[in-house]
C-alpha positions in Angstrom: 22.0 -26.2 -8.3 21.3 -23.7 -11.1 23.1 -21.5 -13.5 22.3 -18.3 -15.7 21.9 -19.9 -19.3 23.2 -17.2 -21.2 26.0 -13.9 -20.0 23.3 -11.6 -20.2 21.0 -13.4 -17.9 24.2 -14.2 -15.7 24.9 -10.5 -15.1 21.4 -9.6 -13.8 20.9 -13.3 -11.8 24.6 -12.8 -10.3 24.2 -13.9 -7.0 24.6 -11.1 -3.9 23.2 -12.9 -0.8 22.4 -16.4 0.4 20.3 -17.7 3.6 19.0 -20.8 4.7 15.0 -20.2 4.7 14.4 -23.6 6.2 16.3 -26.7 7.0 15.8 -28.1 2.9 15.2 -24.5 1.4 18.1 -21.7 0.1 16.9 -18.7 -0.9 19.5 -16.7 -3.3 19.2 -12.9 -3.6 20.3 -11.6 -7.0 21.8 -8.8 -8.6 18.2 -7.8 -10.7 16.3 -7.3 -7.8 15.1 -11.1 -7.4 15.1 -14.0 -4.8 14.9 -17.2 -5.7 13.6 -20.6 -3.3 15.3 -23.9 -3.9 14.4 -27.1 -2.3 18.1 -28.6 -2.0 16.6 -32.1 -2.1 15.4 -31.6 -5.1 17.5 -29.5 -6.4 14.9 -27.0 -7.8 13.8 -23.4 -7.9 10.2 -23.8 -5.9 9.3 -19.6 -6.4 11.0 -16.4 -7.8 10.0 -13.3 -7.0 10.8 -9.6 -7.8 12.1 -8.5 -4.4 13.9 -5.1 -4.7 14.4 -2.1 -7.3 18.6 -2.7 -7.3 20.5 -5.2 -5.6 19.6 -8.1 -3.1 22.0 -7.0 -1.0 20.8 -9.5 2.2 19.1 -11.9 3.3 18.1 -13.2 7.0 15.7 -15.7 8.0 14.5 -15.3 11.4 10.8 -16.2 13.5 9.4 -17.4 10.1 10.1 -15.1 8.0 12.9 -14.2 5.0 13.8 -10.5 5.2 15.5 -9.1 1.7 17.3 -5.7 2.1 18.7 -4.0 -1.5 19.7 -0.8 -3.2 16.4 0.7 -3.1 17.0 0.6 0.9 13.9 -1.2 2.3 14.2 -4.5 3.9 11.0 -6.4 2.9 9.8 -9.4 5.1 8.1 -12.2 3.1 6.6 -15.0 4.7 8.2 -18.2 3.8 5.5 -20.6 5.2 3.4 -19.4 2.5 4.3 -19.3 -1.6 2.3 -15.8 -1.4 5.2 -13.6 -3.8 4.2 -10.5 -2.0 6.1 -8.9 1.2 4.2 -9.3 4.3 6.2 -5.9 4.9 8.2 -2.8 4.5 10.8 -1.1 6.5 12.3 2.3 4.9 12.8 3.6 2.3 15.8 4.5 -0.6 14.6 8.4 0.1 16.1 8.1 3.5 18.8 5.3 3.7 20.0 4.3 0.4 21.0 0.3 -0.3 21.0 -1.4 2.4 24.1 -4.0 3.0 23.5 -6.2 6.0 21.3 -7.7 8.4 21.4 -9.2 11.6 18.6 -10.5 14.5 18.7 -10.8 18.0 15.5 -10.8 20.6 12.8 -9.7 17.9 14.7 -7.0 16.8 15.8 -6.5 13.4 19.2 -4.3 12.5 20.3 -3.0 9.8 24.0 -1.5 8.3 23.9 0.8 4.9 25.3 3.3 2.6 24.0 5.9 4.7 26.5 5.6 7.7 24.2 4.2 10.1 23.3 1.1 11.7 19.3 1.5 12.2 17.7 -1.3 15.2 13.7 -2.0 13.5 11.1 -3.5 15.3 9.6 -5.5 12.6 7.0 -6.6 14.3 5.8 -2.8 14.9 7.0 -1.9 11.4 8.9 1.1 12.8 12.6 2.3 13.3 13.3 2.7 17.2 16.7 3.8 16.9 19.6 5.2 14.9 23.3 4.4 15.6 25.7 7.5 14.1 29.3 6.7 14.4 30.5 5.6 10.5 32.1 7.9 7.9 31.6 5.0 5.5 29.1 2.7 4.2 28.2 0.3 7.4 28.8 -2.8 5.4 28.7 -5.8 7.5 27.1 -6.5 11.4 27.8 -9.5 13.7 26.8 -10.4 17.2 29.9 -11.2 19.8 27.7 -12.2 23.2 26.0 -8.8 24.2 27.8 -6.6 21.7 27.1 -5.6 18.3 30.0 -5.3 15.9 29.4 -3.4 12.8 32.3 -2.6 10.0 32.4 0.5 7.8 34.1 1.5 4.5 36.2 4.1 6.6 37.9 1.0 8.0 36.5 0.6 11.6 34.6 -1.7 13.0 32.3 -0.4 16.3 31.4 -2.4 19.4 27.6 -1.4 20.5 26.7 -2.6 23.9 23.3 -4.2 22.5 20.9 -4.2 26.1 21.7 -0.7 26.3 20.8 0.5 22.4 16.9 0.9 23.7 17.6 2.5 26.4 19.6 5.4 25.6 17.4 9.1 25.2 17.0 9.9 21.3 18.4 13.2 22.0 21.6 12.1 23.7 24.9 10.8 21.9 25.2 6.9 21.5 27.9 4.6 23.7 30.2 2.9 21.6 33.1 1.0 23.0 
């Protein structure tokens, strides 16, 4: 549906991320920090938009919203019913996380998997962090959803199983279960 028209335009529009914003609309994260919206009926870009300092590393669409998460390791949620080009909101920040890799949803809640060895679970609702999940020596690079359990795989070659009703309910202080 597009290409770069030039190989210095390709380097910094490499693609990094895809998700399905609606049922007709593909939004494509990109290497230069932008998303792009394409109607696939039409087969054209509808808005672009400077997204992240770094790397659009993900993308999610969930409840209405796109969330982007990059280098500079904030997810941003923008509001895809509108053509507004700024984020309806921020969650963290590169001075605490570093780039952000993945992204997954489940009951409202958002999480998150980056270069700074944890999985984080967001409320983005709230716009706050309600929990931290140590457990990685390695970038947490990718997150899935098997029934009740959260899978998340690291750089140091594991992947983690997180029983996900009981990541809320488990005393900051106190280590985290993993299976």
């Amino acid at each position: 549906i597009w290409q770069a028209p030039d190989s210095a335009s390709k380097e910094r529009n490499a693609v990094h991320s895809l998700a399905m914003a609606r049922r007709d609309q593909l939004a494509a994260g990109c290497w230069g920090g932008t998303v792009r919206l394409w109607d696939l009926q039409r087969t054209k870009c509808t808005a672009t938009f400077d997204a992240h300092q770094g790397t659009v590393r993900a993308l999610l669409h969930a409840e209405g919203k796109l969330f982007s998460a990059g280098d500079d390791g904030c997810v941003r949620q923008w509001d895809n019913r509108t053509s507004g080009q700024v984020p309806v909101g921020t969650l963290g920040s590169a001075s605490t996380s570093g780039p952000l890799y993945s992204m997954v949803e489940r009951d409202g809640l958002l999480l998150t998997g980056g270069y700074d060895q944890m999985v984080k679970v967001w409320d983005h609702r709230m716009m706050r962090c309600l929990n931290e999940l140590p457990g990685h020596s390695g970038s947490v690079r990718c997150l899935a959803f098997h029934g009740t359990q959260l899978l998340s795989g690291s750089t140091d070659g594991t992947v983690r199983l997180w029983d996900f009703d009981s990541l809320l309910a488990v005393d900051p202080g106190a280590p985290l279960p993993s299976v």
